[in-house]
N, C-alpha and C positions, 0 to 999 in steps of 0.2 A: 378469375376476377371476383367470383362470391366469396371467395372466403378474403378477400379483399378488403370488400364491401362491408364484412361481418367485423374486420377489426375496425374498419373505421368508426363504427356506431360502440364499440367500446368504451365505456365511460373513459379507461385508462390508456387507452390512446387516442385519445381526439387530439385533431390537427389544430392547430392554429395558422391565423394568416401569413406568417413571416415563412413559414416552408417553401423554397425557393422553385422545387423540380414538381411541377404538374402531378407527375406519374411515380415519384416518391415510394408510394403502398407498392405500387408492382415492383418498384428495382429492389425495394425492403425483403418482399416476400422472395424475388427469386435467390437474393446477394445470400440469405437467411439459411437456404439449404447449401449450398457451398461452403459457408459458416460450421454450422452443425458438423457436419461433414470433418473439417479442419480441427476441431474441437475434441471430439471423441477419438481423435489418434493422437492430439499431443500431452492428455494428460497425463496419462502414465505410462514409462516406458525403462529402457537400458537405463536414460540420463539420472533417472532417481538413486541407482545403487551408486552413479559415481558421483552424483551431488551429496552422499551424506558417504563415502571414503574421504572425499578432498576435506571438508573441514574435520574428521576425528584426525586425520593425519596431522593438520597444523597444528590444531588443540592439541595434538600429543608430544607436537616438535617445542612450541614456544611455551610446554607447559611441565616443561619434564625440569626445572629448578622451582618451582613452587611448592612450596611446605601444607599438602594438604590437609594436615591435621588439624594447625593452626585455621587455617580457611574454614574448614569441615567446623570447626567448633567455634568461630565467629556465625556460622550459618545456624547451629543450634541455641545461641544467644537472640536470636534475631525475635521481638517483641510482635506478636503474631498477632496481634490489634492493627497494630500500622500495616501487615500482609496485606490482613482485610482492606484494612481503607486503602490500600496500592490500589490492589484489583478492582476496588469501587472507582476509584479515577479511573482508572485504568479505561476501565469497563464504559465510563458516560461519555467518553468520546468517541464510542458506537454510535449512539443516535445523532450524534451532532453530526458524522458521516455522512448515515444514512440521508439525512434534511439537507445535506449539501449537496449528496448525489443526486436528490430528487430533483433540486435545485435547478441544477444541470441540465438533465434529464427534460425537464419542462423547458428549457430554452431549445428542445427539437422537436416539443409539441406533444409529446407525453405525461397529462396527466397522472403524474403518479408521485404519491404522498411518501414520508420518512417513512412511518412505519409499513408501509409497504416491500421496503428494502432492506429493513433491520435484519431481519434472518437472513437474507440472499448475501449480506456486508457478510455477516458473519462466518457463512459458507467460503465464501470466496478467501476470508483469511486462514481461516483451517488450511485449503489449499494450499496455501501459499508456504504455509508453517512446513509442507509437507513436500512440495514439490519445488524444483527452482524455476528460474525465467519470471517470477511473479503471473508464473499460468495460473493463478487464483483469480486475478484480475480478469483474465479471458474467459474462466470459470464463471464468473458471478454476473457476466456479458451475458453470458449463454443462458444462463436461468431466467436472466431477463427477458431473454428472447422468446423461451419456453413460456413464460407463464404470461406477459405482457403482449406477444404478437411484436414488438418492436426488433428491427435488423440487428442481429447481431453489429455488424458493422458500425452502425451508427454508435449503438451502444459502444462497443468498443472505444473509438471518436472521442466518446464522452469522458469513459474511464481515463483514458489521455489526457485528455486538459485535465482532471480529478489531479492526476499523481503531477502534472508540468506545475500546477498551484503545490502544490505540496512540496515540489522540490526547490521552486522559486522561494517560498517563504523559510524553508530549511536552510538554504544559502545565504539569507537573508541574515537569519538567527544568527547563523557559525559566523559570516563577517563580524556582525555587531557583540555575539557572546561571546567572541575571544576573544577583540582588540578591548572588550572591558575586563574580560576576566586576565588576559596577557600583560597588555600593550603594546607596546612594539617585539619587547624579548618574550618569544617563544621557543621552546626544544624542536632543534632543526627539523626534527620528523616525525614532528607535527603537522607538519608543510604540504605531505601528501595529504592532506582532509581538505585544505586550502585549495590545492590542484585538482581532487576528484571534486569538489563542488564547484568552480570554473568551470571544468572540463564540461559538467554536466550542465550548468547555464549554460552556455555556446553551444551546446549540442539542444540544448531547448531552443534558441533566440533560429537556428539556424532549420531547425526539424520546423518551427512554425511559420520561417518564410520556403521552406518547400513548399508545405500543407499549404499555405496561404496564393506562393505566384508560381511556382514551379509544377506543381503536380496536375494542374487543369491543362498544362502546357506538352505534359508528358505522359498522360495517361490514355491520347485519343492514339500514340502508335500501340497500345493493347490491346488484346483481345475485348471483346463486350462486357465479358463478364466480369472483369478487371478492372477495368471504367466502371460497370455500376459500384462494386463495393468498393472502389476509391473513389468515386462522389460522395457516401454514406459516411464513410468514415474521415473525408473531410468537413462533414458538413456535423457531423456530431463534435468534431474540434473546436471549431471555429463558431458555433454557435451557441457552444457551453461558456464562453468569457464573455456574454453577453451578461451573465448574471455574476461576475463581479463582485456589483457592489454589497453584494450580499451572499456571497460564499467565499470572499477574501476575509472577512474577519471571521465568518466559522471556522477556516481555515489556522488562524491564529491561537481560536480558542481550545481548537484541535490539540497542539502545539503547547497550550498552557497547561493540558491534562497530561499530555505527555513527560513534560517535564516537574509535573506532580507529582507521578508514581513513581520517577526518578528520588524527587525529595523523600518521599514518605518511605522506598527500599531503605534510601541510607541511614533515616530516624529507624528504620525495623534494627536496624546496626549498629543502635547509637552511634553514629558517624554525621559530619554536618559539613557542609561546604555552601559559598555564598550564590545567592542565585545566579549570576552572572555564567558560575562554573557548571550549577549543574543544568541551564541552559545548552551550556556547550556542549556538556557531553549528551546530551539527550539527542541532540539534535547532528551531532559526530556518529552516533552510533547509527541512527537512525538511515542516515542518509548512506553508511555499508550495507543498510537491507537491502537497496538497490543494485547492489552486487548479483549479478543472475546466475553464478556459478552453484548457489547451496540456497535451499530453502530458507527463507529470512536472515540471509547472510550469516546463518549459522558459519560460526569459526573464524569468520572475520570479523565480527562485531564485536563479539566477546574479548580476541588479540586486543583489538584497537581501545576498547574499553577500559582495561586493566593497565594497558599503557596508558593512558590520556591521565587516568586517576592516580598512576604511579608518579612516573615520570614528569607529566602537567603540573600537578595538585598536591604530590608529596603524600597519598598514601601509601601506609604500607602492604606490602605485594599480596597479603593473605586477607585483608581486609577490601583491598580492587577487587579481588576474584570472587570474594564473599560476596560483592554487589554486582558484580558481573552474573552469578549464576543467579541469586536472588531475582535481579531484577527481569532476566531471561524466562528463567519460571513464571512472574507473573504476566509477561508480554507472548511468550510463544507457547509454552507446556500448557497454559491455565487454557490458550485459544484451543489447542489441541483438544484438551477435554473435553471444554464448552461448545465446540465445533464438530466434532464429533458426535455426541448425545445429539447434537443439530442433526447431522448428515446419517445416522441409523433412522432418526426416527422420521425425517423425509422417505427415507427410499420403503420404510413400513408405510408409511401414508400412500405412497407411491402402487407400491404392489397391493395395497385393500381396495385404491380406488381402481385400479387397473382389472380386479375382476368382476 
């Protein structure tokens, strides 16, 4: 209970009155080491060699008629002013994250600012770039946990609603950015992007009346300890939409950057297509990252990509691919780098302070 006592006088966890459970700090701290615990056995393991086999294999199946040379020398064309300013869009829809996470974050009584979380965002995406299941997002939980005194779980919670707003307004996009970029005739298989982001609403609309009437209902035949971290980690869900009205339009402007460095890849290309399109595909690609088979939907995203701009849009196949790898490079290799240089020069921080 003192060391309890010690997080609660933390600047960056003070509670506020809306915390529902009395005893909160203690389910936090105990649910915390069972957390930990979970955390350090799933980040790296077998699943890594076979999440980067499954996508070179696809990439080598649906990519074995592509005229690489032509592609290869659309890619050395590519006007390297406009890279730059990709990866600057790119890049400012980090803090707008971070301010949305924090967002979050303070509607479960946590104190804790954007830039507080800029690097931890950034860590957790490297992970992500690296591993599948989106264990980056459990990743960048844990740091929180570590450096903040806040439940894993909770945090967790939180991260949830983070990516439910994300995929709601994703859905939201591909409705409204096809039926203006389409209309009604679209190429039949196209159809599955339609089906996986349904699917994926109805599996939101349905997970949040669990969390919301089923799980308080179902959690009391568990063991203790199972009921504390599914109090936490409903209560980091369900009390992150409280802030709304003020992380649904960060959300959006999220969403506008994204589809910036979309625009600004294909000017790297001389290539042009009208917002509506490159809406779509921004947000078609986007939503294959949530594929948990390969780290950032690596090999599905890229397939689905160079079809959508083929097939959809009417480019030609060597100029798709040229914006597929392009814009891949500035979204997942550039994180890799800049994520990395992050996560050597924590774990030196790490080991100077640790003696």
């Amino acid at each position: 209970m003192a060391r309890t006592k010690k997080l609660e006088r933390h600047p960056l966890t003070e509670r506020v009155p809306h915390v529902e459970d009395p005893t909160i700090e203690q389910l936090a701290e105990e649910a915390g080491h069972t957390d930990e615990r979970a955390v350090r056995r799933q980040l790296f393991g077998w699943r890594e060699l076979i999440s980067t086999l499954i996508p070179l294999a696809l990439i080598a199946y649906f990519a074995r008629n592509v005229d690489w040379s032509e592609a290869f020398a659309a890619l050395r064309r590519a006007d390297p002013l406009y890279v730059i300013a990709a990866l600057g869009v790119y890049y400012l829809s980090f803090p707008v994250r971070a301010v949305r996470w924090a967002r979050l974050l303070r509607e479960g009584g946590a104190n804790i600012q954007g830039r507080d979380l800029l690097r931890i965002l950034l860590l957790g995406w490297f992970v992500n770039c690296l591993v599948p299941a989106k264990l980056g997002d459990l990743y960048r939980s844990y740091l929180v946990k570590r450096r903040f005194g806040i439940s894993l779980s909770r945090t967790v919670g939180v991260v949830v609603a983070e990516r439910l707003l994300d995929l709601f307004v994703v859905f939201v996009l591909l409705v409204v950015g096809g039926y203006v970029a389409f209309g009604r005739t679209i190429a039949p298989d196209l159809n599955i992007l339609y089906a996986t982001g349904a699917g994926l609403g109805l599996l939101m609309v349905v997970g949040l009346v669990a969390i919301y009437a089923v799980a308080p209902r179902v959690a009391r035949f568990f063991p203790h300890e199972v009921q504390r971290i599914s109090h936490l980690f409903r209560e980091g869900v369900l009390h992150s939409f409280r802030a709304l009205p003020v992380a649904g339009p960060m959300t959006l402007l999220v969403w506008f950057f994204e589809a910036g460095r979309l625009l600004l890849v294909l000017g790297a290309l001389g290539l042009y297509l009208p917002p509506s399109q490159i809406v779509f595909v921004a947000v078609a690609s986007s939503l294959l990252t949530t594929v948990p088979l390969t780290p950032a939907g690596f090999g599905f995203v890229e397939i689905a990509m160079v079809y959508v701009l083929t097939e959809g849009f009417g480019l030609a196949q060597n100029d798709a691919v040229a914006v597929a790898v392009l814009d891949r490079a500035v979204s997942v290799f550039s994180v890799i780098v800049v994520g990395g240089i992050i996560y050597v020069r924590s774990q030196r921080s790490e080991r100077i302070g640790a003696r």
